[in-house]
GULUM-394623 format. One record per residue (C-alpha): x, y, z. Coordinates in pm, whole numbers, padded with zeros to 5 digits, always signed. Example, Ala and Ser with C-alpha at 12.3 -4.5 7.8 and 13.67 -1.06 7.14 Angstrom:
<sites>
+01230-00450+00780
+01367-00106+00714
</sites>
This chain:
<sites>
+00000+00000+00000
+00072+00357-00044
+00330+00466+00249
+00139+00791+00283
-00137+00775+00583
-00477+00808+00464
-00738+00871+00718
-01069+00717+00752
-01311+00853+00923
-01689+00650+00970
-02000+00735+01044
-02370+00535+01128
-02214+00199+01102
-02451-00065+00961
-02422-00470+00967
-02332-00604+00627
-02432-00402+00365
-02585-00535+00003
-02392-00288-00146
-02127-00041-00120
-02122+00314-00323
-01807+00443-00366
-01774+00790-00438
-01479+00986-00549
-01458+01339-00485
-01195+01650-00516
-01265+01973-00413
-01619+02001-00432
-01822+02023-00136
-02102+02186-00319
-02197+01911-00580
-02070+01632-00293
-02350+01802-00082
-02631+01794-00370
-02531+01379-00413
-02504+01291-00063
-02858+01402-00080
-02924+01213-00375
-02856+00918-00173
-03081+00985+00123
-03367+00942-00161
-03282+00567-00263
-03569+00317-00263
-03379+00096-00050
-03184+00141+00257
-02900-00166+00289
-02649+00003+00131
-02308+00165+00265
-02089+00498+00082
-01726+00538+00092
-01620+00867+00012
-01347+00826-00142
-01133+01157-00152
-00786+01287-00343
-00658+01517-00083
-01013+01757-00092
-00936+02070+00239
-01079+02088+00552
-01425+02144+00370
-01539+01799+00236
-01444+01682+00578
-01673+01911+00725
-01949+01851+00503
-01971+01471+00546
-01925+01586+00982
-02250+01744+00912
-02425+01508+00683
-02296+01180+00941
-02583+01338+01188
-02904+01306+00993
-02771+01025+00687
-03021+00736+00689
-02728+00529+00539
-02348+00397+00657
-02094+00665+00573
-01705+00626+00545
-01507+00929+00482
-01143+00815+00344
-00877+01076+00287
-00511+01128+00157
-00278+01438+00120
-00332+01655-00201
-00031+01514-00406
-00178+01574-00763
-00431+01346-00926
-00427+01044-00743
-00746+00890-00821
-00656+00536-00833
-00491+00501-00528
-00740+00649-00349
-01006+00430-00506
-00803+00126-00411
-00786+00248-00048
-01181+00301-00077
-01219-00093-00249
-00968-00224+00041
-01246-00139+00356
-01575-00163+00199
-01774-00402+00387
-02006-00570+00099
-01965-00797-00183
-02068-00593-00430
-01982-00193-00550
-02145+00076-00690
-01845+00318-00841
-01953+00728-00895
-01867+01073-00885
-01918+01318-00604
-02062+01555-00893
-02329+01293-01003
-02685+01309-00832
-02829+00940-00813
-03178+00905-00899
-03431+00762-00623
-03402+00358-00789
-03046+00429-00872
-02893+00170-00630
-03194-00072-00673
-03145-00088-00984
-02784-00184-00991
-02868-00465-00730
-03156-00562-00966
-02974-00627-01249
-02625-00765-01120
-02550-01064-01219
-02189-01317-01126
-01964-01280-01388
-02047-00896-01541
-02039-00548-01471
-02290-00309-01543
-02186+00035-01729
-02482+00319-01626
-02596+00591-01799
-02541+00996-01667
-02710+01289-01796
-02477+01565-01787
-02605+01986-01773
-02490+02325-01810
-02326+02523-01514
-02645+02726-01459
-02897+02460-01408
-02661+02260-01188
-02612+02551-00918
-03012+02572-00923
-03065+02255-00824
-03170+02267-00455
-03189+02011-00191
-03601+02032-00243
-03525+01967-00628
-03331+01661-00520
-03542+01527-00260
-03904+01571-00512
-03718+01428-00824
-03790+01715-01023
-03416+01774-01136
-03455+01417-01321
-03768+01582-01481
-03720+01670-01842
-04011+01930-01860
-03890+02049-01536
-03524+02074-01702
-03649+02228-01989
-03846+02507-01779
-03485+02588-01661
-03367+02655-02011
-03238+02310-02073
-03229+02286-02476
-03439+01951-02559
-03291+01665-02728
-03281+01289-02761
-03064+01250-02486
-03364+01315-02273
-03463+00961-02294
-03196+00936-02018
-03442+01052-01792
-03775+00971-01950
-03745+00625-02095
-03933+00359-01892
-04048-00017-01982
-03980-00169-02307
-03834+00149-02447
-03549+00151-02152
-03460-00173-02297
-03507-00107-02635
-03241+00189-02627
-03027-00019-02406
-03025-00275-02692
-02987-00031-02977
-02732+00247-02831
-02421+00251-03034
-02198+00358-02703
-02030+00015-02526
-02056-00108-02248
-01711-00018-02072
-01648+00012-01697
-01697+00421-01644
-01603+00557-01324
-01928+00792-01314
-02180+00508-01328
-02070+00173-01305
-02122-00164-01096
-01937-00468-01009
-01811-00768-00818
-01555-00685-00532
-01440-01033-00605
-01384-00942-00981
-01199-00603-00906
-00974-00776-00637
-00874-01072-00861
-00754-00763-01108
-00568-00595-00768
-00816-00269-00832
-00701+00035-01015
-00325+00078-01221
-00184+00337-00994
+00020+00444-01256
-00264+00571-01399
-00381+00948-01341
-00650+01156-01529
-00781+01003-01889
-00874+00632-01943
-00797+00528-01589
-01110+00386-01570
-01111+00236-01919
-00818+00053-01821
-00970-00164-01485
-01242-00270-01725
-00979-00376-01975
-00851-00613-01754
-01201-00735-01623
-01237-00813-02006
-00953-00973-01973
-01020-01227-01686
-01364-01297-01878
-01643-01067-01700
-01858-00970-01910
-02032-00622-01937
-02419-00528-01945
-02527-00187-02093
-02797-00028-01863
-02720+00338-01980
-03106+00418-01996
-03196+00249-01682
-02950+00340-01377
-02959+00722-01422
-02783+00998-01254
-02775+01377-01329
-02396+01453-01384
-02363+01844-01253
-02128+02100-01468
-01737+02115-01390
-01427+02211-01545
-01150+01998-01614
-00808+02178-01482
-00648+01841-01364
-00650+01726-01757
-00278+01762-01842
-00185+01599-02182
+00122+01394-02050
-00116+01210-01853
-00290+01126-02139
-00021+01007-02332
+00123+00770-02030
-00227+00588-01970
-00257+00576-02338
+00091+00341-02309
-00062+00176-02016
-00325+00111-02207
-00205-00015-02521
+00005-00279-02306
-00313-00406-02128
-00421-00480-02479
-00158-00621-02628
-00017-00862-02357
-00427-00940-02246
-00285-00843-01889
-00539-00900-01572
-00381-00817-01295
-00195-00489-01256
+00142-00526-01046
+00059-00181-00945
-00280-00201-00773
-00471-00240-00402
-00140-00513-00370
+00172-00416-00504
+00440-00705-00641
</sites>
């Protein structure tokens, strides 16, 4: 592991969890606020969050303080020093203490929608991962959004949107698509099914057996690359784009330097090429 100390901090412990949400956050107590929210709406209650966070200030930490006194759901709040982008290792520090057998990876800038989690645990099945769908919006509608917006569903309302000054297009059907046509447009959609860090599902078993996140790896593809190597070891992946939904709030990208791009693009490539499974720089290192 990491020789830098990373400090956990948990709040309203519950006994064995069906599933754990891991969310990764930087910097952004605002939008972490509006989710953390989002999650107080689910449909079910069994589930546990790990915030998992890349050296965020004093903050975030305050922010989950506050939420850990009125959340109706287990909370972990795990930390490291701001050293850069260090995603993956703090990701692999989240995977290493979550309590349940199955994980629910997200953004601390994506609001879940009420069935969100249900309908990860609906749909899971041994041997894949599921790749969700996010509906992403401009700067001004995402600092509207209000806690009462969250808690009545009306920011995953398209009319609602649109009253906002949303511009209307197809990729409402993110938000409106129920029934057969969910699963029509799941079938149909040209994007694949690849493991996404803002919306995607899997076994713990499955991501240990690939030691977790290449920390290597910083900003662009990092994700890409874990799936690659689930691929690899023979999971399979489920597209459910149109039926897991969350609302994916406005942010720059100032972290997005194009060296990093280049070296996960060579990380990449090798994944590929030698079919590799299990990175010798993950949760365990070699």
């Amino acid at each position: 592991m990491n020789n830098l100390l990373a400090k956990i901090v948990i709040f309203t412990p519950m006994q064995s969890p069906e599933i754990t949400v891991i969310i990764s956050t930087y910097n952004q107590p605002e939008w972490l606020s509006k989710v953390l929210v989002g999650y107080e709406c689910q449909s079910i209650r069994n589930f546990q969050v790990i915030v998992a966070d890349d050296g965020s200030t004093e903050d975030t930490k305050k922010l989950i303080s506050t939420f850990s006194k009125t959340v109706n759901y287990s909370l972990k709040h795990i930390w490291h020093e701001d050293q850069g982008f260090r995603k993956t290792i703090i990701l692999n520090k989240a995977i290493a203490v979550a309590d349940s057998d199955y994980l629910l990876f997200t953004d601390g800038d994506c609001i879940p929608k009420e069935d969100f989690i249900e309908t990860h645990l609906r749909m899971r099945k041994p041997g894949w991962f599921l790749s969700g769908g996010y509906f992403k919006l401009p700067k001004g509608i995402s600092e509207l959004i209000s806690e009462k917006n969250i808690k009545n569903q009306e920011c995953f309302d398209a009319n609602w949107l649109i009253d906002q000054g949303l511009e209307s297009s197809f990729k409402l059907n993110k938000l409106t698509a129920e029934g057969w046509k969910e699963r029509f447009l799941n079938f149909i959609t040209p994007t694949k099914a690849t493991w996404d860090g803002m919306n995607v599902s899997g076994w713990k078993k499955d991501v240990l057996l690939v030691n977790g996140f290449d920390e290597r790896m910083q900003y662009g593809g990092e994700d890409r690359e874990i799936g690659e190597r689930l691929f690899n070891l023979g999971v399979k992946a489920k597209q459910i784009r149109y039926s897991a939904i969350c609302i994916h709030l406005y942010h720059e990208r100032g972290y997005m330097q194009p060296e990093m791009i280049t070296r996960n693009k060579a990380i990449r490539k090798v994944t590929k090429r030698d079919t590799v499974i299990r990175t010798p720089f993950g949760i365990e290192k070699d």
